[in-house]
C-alpha positions as CSV (number, residue, x, y, z in Angstrom):
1,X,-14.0,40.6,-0.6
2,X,-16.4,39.6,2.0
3,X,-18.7,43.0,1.2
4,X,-18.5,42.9,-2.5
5,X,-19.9,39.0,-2.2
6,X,-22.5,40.4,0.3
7,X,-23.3,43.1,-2.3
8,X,-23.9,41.2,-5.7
9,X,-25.6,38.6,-4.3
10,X,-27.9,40.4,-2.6
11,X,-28.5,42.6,-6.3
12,X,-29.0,39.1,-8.0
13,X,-31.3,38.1,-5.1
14,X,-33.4,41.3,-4.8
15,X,-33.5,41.2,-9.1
16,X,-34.9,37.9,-9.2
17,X,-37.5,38.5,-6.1
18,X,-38.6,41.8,-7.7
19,X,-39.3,40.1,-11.0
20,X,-42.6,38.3,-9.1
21,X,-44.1,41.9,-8.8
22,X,-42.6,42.7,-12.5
23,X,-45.2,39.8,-13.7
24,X,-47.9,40.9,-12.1
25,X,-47.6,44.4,-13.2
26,X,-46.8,44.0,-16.4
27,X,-43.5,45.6,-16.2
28,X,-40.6,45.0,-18.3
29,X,-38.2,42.3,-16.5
30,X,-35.1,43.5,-18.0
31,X,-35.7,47.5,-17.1
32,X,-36.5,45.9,-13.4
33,X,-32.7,44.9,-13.3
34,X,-31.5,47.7,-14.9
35,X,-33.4,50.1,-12.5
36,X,-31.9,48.3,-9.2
37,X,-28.5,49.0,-10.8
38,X,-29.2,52.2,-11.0
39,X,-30.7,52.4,-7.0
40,X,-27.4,50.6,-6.1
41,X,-24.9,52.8,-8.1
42,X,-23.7,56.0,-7.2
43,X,-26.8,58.6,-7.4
44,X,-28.5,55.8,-5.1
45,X,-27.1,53.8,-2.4
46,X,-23.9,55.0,-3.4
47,X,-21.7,52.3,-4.6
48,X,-19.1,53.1,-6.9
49,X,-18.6,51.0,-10.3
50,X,-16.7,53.5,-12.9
51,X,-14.4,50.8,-14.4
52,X,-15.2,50.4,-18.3
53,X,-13.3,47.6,-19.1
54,X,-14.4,45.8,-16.6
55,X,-17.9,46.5,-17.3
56,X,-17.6,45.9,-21.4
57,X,-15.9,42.6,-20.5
58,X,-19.0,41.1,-18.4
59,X,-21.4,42.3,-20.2
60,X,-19.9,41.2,-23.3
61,X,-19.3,37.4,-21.9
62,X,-23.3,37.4,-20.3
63,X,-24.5,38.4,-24.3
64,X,-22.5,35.6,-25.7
65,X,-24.0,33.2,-23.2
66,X,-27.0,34.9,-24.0
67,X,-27.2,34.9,-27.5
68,X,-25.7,31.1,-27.2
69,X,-28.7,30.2,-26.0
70,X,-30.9,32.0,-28.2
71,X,-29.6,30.0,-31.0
72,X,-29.7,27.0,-29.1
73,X,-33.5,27.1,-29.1
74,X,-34.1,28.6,-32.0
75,X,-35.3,25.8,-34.4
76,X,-34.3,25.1,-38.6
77,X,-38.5,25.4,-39.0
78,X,-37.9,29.4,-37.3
79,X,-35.3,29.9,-40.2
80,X,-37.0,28.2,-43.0
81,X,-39.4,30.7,-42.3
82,X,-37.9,34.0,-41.6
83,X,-34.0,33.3,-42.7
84,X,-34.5,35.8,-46.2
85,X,-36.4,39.1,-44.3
86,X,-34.7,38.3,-40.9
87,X,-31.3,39.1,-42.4
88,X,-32.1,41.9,-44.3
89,X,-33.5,43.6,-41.3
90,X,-30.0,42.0,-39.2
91,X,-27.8,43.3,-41.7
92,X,-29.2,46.2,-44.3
93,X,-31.5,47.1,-41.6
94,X,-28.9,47.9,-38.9
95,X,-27.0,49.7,-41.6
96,X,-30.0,52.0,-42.7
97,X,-31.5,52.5,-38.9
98,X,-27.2,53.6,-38.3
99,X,-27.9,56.3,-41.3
100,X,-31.2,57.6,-40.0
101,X,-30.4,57.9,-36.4
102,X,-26.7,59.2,-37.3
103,X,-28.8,62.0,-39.3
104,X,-31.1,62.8,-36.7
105,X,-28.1,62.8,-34.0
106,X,-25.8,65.4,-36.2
107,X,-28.8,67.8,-35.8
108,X,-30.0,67.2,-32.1
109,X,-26.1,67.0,-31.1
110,X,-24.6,69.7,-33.4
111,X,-22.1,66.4,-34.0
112,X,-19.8,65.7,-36.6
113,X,-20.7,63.2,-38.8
114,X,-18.7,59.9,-37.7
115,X,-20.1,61.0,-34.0
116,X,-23.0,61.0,-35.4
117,X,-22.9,57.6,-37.4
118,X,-21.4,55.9,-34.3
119,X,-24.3,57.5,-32.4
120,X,-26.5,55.8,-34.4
121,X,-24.7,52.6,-34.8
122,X,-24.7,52.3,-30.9
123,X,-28.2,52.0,-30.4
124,X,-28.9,50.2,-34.2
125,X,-29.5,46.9,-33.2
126,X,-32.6,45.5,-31.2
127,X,-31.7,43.5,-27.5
128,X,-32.0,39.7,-28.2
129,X,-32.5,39.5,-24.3
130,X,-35.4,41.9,-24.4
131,X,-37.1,40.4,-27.3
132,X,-36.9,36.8,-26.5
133,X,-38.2,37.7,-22.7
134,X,-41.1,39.2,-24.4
135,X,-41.8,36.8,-27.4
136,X,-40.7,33.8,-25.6
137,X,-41.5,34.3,-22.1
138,X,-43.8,37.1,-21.6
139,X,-47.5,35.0,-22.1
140,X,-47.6,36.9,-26.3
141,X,-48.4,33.8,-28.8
142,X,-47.6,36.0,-31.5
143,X,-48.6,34.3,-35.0
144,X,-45.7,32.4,-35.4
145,X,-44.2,33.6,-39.0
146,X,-44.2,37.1,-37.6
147,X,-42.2,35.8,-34.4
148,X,-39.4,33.7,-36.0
149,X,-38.6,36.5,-37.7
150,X,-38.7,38.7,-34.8
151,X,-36.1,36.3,-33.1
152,X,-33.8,35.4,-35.8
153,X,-33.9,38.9,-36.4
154,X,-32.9,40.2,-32.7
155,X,-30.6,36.7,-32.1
156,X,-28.1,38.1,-35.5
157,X,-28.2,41.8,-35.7
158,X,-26.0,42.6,-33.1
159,X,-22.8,41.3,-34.8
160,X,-23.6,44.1,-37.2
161,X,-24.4,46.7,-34.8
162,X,-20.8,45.7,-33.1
163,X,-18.8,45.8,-36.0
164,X,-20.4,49.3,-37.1
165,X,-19.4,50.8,-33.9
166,X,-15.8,49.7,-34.0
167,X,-15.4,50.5,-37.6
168,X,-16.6,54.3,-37.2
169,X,-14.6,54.2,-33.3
170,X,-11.6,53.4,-35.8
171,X,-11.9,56.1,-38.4
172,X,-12.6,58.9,-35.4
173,X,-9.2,57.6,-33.7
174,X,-7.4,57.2,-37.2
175,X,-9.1,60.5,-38.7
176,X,-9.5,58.9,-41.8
177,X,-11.4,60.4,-44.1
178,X,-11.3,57.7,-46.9
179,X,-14.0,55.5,-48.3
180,X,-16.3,54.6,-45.6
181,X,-18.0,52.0,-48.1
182,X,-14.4,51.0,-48.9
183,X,-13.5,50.0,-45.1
184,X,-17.1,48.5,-44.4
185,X,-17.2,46.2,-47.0
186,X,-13.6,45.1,-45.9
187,X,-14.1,44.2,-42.4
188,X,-18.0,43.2,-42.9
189,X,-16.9,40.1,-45.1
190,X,-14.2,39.8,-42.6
191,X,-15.9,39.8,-39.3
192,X,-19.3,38.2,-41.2
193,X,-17.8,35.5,-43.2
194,X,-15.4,34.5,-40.1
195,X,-18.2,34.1,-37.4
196,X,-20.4,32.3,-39.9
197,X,-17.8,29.8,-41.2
198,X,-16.4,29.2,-37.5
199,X,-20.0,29.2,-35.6
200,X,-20.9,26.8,-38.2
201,X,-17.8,24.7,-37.7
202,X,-17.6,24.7,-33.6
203,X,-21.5,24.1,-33.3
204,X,-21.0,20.4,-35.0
205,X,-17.9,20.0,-33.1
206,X,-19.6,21.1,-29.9
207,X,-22.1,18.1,-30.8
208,X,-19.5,15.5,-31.8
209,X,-17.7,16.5,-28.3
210,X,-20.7,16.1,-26.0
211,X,-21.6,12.4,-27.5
212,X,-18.3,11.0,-27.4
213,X,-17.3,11.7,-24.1
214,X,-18.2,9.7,-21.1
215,X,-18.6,12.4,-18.0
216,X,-20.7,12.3,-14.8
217,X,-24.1,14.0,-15.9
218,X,-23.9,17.2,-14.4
219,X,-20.4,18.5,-16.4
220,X,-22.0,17.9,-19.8
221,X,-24.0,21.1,-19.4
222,X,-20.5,23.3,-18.3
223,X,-19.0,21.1,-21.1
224,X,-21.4,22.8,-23.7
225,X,-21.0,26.5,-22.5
226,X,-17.4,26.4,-22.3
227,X,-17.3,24.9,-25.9
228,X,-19.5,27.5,-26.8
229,X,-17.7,30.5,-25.3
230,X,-14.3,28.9,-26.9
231,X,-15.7,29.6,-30.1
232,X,-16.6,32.8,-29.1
233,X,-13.2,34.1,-28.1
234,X,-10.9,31.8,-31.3
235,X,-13.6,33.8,-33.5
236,X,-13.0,37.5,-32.1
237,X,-9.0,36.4,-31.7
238,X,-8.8,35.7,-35.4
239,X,-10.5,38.9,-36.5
240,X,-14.2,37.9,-37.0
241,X,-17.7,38.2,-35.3
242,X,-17.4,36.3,-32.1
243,X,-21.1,36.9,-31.5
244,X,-22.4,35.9,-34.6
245,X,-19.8,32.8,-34.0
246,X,-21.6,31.5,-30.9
247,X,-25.4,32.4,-32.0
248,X,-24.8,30.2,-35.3
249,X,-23.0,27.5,-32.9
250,X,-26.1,27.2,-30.8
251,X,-28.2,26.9,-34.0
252,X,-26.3,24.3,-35.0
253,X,-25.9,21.9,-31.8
254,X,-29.8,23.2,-31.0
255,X,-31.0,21.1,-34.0
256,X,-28.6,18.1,-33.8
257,X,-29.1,14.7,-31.7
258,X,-26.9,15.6,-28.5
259,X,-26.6,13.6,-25.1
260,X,-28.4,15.0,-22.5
261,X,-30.2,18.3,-24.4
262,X,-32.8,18.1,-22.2
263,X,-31.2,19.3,-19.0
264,X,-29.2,21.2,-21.3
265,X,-31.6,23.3,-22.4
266,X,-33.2,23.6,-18.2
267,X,-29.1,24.2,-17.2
268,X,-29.1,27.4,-19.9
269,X,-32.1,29.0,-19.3
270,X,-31.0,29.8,-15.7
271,X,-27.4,30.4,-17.0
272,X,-28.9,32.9,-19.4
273,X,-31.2,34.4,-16.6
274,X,-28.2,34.8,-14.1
275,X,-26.5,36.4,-17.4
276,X,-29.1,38.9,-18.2
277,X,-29.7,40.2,-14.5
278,X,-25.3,40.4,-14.4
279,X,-25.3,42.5,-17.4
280,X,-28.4,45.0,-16.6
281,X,-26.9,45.2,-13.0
282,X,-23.7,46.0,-14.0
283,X,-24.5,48.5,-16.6
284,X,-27.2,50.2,-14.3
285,X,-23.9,50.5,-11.5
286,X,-21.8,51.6,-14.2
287,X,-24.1,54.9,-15.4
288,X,-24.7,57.7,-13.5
289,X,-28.0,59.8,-13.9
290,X,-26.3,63.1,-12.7
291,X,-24.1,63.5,-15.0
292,X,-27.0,63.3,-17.8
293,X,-27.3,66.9,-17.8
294,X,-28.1,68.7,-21.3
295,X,-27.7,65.2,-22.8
296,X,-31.3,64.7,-21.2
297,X,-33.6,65.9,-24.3
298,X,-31.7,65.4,-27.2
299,X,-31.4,62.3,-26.3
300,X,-35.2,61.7,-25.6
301,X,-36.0,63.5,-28.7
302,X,-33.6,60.7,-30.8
303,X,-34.8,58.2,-28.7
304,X,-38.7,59.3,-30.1
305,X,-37.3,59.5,-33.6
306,X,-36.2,56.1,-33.2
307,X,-39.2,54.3,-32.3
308,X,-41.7,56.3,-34.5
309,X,-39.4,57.2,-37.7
310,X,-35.5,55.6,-37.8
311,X,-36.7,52.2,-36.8
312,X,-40.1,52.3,-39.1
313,X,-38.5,53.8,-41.8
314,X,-35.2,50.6,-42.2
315,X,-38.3,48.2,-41.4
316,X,-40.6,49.0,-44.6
317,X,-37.3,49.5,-46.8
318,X,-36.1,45.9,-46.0
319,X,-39.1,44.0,-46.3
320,X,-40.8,45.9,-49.6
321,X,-38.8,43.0,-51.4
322,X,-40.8,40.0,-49.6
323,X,-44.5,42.0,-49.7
324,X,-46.0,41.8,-46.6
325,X,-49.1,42.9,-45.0
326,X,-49.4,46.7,-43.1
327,X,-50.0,44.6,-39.8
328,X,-46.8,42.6,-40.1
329,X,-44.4,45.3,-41.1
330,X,-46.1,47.5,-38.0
331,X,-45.6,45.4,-35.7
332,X,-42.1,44.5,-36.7
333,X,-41.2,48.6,-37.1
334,X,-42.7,48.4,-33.0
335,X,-41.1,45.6,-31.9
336,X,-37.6,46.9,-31.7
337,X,-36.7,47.1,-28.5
338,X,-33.5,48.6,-27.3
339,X,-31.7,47.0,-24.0
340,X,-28.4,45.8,-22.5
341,X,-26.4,45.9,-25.9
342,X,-26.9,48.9,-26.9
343,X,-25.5,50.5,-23.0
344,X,-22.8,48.2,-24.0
345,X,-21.6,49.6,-27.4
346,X,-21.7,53.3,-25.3
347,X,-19.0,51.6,-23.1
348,X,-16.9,51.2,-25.7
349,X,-15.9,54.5,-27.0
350,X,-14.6,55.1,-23.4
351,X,-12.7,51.7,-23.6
352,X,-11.1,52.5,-26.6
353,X,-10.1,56.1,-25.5
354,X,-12.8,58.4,-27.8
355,X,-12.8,61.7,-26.6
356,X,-16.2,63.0,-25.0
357,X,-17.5,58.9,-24.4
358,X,-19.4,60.5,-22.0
359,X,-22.3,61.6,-24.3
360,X,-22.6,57.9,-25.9
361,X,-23.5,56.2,-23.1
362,X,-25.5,58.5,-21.5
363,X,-27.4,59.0,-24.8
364,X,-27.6,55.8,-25.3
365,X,-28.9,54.8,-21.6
366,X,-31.4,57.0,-22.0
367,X,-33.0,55.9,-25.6
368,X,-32.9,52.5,-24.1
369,X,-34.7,53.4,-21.2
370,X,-37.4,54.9,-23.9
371,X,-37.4,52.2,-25.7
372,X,-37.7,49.5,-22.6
373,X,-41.0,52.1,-21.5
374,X,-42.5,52.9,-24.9
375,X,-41.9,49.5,-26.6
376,X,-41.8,47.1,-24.1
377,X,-44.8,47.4,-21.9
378,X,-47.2,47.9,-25.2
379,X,-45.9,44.7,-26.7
380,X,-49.4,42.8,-26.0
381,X,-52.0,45.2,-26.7
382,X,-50.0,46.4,-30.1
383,X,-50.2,42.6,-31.4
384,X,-53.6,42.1,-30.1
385,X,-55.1,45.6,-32.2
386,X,-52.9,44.5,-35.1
387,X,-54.6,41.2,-35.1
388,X,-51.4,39.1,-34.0
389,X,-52.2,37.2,-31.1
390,X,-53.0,33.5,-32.1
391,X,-55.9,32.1,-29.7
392,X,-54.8,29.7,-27.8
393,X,-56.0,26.2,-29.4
394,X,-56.2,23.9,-25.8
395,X,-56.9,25.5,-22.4
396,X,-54.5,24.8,-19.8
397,X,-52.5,21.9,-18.7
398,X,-49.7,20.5,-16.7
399,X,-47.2,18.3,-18.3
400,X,-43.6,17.4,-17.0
401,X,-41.1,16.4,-20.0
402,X,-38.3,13.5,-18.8
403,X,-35.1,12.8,-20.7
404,X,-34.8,9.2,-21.4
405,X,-30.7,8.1,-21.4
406,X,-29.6,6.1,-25.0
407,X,-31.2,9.0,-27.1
408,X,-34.8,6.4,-27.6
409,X,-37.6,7.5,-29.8
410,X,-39.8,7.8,-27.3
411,X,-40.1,10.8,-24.6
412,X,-41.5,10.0,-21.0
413,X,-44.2,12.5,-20.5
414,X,-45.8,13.2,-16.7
415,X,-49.5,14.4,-17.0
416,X,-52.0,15.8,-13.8
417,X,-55.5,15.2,-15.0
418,X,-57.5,17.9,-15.0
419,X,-61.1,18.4,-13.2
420,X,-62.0,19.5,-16.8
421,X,-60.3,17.9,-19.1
422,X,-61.3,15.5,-21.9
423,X,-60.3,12.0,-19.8
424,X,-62.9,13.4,-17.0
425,X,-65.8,15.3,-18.9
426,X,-65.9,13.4,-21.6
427,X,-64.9,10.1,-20.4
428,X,-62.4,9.7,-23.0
429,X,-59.1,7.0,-22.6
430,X,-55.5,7.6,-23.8
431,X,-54.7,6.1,-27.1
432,X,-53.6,2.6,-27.5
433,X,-49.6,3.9,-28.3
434,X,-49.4,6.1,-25.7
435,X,-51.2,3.4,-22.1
436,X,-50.0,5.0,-18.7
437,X,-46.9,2.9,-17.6
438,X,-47.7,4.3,-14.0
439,X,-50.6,6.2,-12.2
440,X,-49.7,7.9,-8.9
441,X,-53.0,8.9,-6.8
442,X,-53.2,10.5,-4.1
443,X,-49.1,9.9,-3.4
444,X,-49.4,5.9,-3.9
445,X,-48.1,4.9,-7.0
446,X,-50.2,1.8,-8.9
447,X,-50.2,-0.2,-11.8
448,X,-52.6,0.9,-14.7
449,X,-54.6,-1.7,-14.5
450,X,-55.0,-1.2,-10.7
451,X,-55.9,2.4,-10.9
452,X,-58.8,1.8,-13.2
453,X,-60.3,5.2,-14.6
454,X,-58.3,7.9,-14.6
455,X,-59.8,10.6,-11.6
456,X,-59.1,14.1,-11.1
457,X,-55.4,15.1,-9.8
458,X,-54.0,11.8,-10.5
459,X,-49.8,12.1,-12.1
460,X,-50.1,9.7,-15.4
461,X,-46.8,8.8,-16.7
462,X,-46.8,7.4,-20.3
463,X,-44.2,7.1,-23.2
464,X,-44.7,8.1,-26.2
465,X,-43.3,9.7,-29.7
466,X,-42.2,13.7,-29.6
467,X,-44.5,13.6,-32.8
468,X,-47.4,12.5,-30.7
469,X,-47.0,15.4,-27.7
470,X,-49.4,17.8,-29.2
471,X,-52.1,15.4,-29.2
472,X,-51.7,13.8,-25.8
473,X,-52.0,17.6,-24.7
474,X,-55.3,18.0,-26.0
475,X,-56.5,14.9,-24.1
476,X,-55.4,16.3,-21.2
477,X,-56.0,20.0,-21.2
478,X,-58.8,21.6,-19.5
479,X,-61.9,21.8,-22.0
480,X,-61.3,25.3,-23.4
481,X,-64.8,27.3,-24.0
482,X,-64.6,28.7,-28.0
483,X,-64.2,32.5,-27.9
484,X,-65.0,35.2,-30.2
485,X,-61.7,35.9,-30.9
486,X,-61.0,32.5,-32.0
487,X,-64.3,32.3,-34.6
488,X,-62.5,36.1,-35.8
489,X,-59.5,34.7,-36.1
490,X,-59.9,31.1,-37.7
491,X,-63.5,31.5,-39.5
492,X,-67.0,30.4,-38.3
493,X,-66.3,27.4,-40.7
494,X,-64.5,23.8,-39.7
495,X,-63.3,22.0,-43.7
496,X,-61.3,18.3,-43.2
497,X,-58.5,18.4,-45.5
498,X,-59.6,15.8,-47.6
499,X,-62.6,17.4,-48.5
500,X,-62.5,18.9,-52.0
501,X,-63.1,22.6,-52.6
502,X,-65.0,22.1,-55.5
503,X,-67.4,20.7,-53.2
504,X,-67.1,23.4,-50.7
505,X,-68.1,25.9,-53.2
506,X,-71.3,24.5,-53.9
507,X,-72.0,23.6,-50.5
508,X,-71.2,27.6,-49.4
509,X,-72.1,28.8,-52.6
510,X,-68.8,30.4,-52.5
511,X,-67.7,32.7,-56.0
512,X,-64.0,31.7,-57.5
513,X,-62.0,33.2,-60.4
514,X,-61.7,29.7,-62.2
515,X,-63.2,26.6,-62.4
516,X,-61.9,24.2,-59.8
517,X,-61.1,20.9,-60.8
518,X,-63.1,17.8,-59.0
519,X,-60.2,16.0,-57.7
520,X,-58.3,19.1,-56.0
521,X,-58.4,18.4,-52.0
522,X,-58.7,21.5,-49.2
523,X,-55.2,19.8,-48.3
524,X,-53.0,19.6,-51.4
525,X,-54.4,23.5,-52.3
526,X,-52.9,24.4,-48.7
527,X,-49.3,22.7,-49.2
528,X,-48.9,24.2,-52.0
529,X,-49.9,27.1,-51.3
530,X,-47.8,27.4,-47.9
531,X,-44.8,25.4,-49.8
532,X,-45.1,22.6,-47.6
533,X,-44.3,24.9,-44.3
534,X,-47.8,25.8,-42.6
535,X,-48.0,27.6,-39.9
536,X,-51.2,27.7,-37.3
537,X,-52.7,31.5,-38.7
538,X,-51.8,30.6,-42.2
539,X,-54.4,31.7,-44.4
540,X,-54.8,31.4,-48.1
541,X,-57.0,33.5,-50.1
542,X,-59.3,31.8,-52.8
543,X,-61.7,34.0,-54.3
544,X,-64.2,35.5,-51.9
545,X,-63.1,33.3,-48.6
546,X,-59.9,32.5,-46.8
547,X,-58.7,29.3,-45.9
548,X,-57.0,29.5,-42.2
549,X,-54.4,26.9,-40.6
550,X,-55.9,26.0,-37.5
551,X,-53.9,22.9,-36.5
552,X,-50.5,21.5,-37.7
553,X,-48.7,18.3,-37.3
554,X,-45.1,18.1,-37.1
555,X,-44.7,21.6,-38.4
556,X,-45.8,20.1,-41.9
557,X,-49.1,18.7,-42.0
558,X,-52.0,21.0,-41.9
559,X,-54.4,18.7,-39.5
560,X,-57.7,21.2,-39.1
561,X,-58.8,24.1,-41.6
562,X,-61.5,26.6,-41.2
563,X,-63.3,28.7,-43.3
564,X,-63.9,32.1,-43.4
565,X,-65.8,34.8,-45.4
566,X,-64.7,37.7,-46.8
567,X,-67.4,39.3,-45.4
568,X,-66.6,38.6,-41.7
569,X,-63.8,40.4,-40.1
570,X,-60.4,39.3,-41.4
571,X,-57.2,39.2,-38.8
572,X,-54.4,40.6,-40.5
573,X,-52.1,37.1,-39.5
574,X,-52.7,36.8,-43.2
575,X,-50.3,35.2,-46.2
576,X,-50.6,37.5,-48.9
577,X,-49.9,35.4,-51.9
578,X,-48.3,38.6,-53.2
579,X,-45.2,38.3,-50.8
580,X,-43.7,35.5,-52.3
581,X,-45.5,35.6,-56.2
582,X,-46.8,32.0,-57.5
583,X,-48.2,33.4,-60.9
584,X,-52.1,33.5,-60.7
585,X,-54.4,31.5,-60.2
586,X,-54.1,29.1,-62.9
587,X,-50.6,28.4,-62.6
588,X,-51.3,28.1,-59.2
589,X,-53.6,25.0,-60.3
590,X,-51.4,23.6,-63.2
591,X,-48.5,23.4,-60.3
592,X,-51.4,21.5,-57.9
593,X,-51.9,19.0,-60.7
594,X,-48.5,18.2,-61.8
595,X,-47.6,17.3,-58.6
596,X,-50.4,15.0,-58.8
């Protein structure tokens, strides 16, 4: 007992220590823990871990705390604005990649074809772990429209991916040879409709829960994930998609009023770090690299065809419906990463008694290994060719967010000022709603008043509105220096909303399709437009220049627009009109005036 303590903490200890280097280097966090599974297993240090049950069990429990919290911080804007193409590509998608990859595997692996469709099934779904980690936490600002979807996408496909891989595990052991569409449809409204229904269900009771009860501070956060994983397990019990039960439950209770979601959300994100080293460990003890064999370059070979042609191919099928531009669709064809779920699904053919399980987790090991490589340490400079990378709009800061008990309207936010930032360079003062309630200096806390002006490493601590946040952290940013990229990316051109475009097109001598009438403002054109849900990177085409989002309040006030030329090199974080069709350009206008 004493050893095996010895033994996983010091895994969890070295994982997390190693992941300081991963940073520096660039290196994928997630294949960091995987490979210090793999020194520890049985081809390294030699310790033995060939239980699969075992190993399907924790790694199933860390991806619903996982995917729990993906959906806890994934917010109703993210699936206003990716819910349609985000599950296509989690649902049709994860079918079509199971096709191609099934039909690449019956040729590399001379396999029957239900081997072959659960080959492909197995590794079908992207790794919300893997995907998150980049997107969320690996210093990418993607433009924010290709990223929710990106999320929402990776946070709900692997419910599918699961329920393909039992469903063909079944008709192997059953040798049926029936309807395949027959049994899918069955059990997909089944396992879909259940975990939707019941995620939707225990996510508002989670909430109603957590703000009736009266418990000492620190059990509301156990309180939560225990809720959560109860849904999880009455979900699977009763025959439905546990894991797409406790992603829609965090969805839920992440965008409801709930006691204490502030150290919620801190208590989580190490709960899902401890959860994602657990399950890469565990599945890097649990393989064995000498027993890859001839598996070796087939399975690189199906790996490749999944990241340049299976992959690509589902991607442009699913979203030709919504139109959108060569840049978007590439980078969502690249950004499908492969990780801890997919090794996970190869477990399971063993645990439910397949003959030759051997081959899926080793093939699938290695294609996620491939993927982890190829995909995951080109992430950045893929986005930034294609255009993707939003320029940061402030320079840097450092701000401390407090959670105030009795759910108030107002937030308690702890600034450092900056050497230069706007309160020191420009000797600017924070607003009138939002006066310091204490300055600290130099470790002695004063009253306002008492400090005076505000000086260079002093800790301001003010209240405020959530709305107001983004504009407090301008104020005390650093001064950020404009950059090429950013005139490339939002125009040479700074337009106030108000403004009218009729007079911007004389001013610029601009050319349009139509005559613009007088009273239509640079503003109501954009909401329109953007149907009221802007995005900074938004741009709007209108004849031979693009209006671009550069600044948004709230999520639904465009605050700052620039201009930009056709003739000036155009990003491709660009809103085709053409993806969702508004009629041309004169409907476009009647619509602008009616709602006048």
């Amino acid at each position: 007992m004493f050893t095996a303590i010895l033994v996983g903490a010091g895994l969890i200890t070295l994982s997390i220590l190693t992941s300081a280097l991963a940073f520096r280097f660039g290196t994928p966090l997630l294949l960091v823990f995987l490979g210090i599974g793999l020194i520890a297993g049985e081809d390294g240090l030699g310790l033995q871990f060939d239980h699969a049950e075992t190993a399907f069990f924790l790694g199933s429990v860390a991806l619903a705390v996982i995917l729990f919290d993906s959906g806890f911080g994934t917010r109703v804007q993210t699936l206003r604005r990716a819910a349609a193409p985000a599950f296509v590509l989690a649902t049709v998608g994860v079918f079509l990649t199971t096709l191609f990859v099934g039909a690449a595997a019956r040729v590399l692996f001379d396999l029957p074809w239900l081997y072959a469709l659960l080959m492909g099934a197995i590794i079908s779904s992207t790794d919300a772990a893997a995907v998150f980690f980049l997107l969320r936490s690996g210093g990418v600002k993607i433009y924010k429209r290709v990223r929710s979807m990106l999320e929402v996408e990776s946070g709900s496909n692997d419910p599918m991916a699961i329920f393909l891989t039992i469903l063909f595990i079944e008709m192997i052991l059953a040798e049926t040879r029936g309807s395949v569409m027959t049994s899918f449809l069955h059990g997909f409204g089944m396992q879909m409709g259940l975990g939707l229904a019941l995620g939707v269900a225990g996510g508002y009771l989670i909430v109603e829960i957590v703000n009736r009860v009266r418990l000492e501070e620190a059990l509301y956060p156990i309180l939560v994930m225990s809720c959560g994983l109860c849904v999880f397990g009455v979900t699977a019990y009763l025959g439905g998609s546990g894991f797409l039960a406790i992603y829609v439950a965090g969805i839920v209770a992440g965008n409801r009023d709930m006691k204490g979601a502030s150290a919620l959300r801190r208590y989580q994100q190490g709960m899902t770090w401890l959860a994602q080293i657990i399950m890469f460990l565990v599945l890097g003890l649990y393989v064995t690299p000498s027993e890859f064999g001839t598996v070796l370059i087939p399975a690189l070979l199906l790996g490749v065809f999944l990241i340049v042609i299976g992959r690509p191919l589902a991607v442009v099928l699913c979203l030709l419906p919504f139109r959108y531009d060569r840049e978007t669709v590439t980078f969502t064809a690249w950004v499908g990463l492969r990780g801890a779920v997919s090794i996970l699904l190869g477990i399971l053919p063993a645990v439910m008694g397949v003959e030759g399980a051997e081959l899926f987790l080793n093939a699938a090991f290695i294609m996620v290994v491939t993927s982890l490589l190829v995909q995951g340490w080109t992430i950045k400079p893929a986005a930034a060719r294609l255009k993707l990378i939003v320029p940061a709009g402030i320079g840097p800061l450092e701000r401390i967010e407090l959670e105030l008990p009795g759910n108030p309207k107002h937030e308690l936010l702890i600034y450092r000022v900056l050497d230069d930032s706007p309160l020191i360079m420009g000797g600017a003062t924070p607003p009138r709603w939002a006066r310091p309630s204490l300055v600290v200096r130099n470790g002695r806390s004063m009253q306002p008043e008492q400090a005076g002006h505000l000086q260079a490493g002093d800790l301001v601590y003010l209240f405020t509105p959530p709305e107001y946040t983004t504009l407090l952290d301008r104020l005390f940013s650093q001064i950020k220096a404009p950059e090429q990229g950013d005139t490339e990316y939002f125009g040479q051109f700074m337009v106030n909303t108000d403004a009218r475009v009729a007079d911007l097109v004389s001013a610029y001598d601009l050319q349009l399709p139509i005559e613009i009438p007088p009273e239509l403002s640079v503003g109501d054109f954009l909401h329109t437009e953007l149907g009221g849900q802007p995005v900074i990177g938004d741009r709007v085409p209108l004849g031979s220049f693009d209006f671009v989002v550069r600044r948004v309040h709230q999520g639904k006030t465009v605050t700052e627009v620039g201009l930009a030329l056709h003739g000036e090199a155009r990003p491709s974080a660009y809103v085709r009109k053409a993806r969702q069709p508004r009629g041309d350009f004169r409907a476009r206008l009647r619509r602008i005036m009616n709602r006048q």
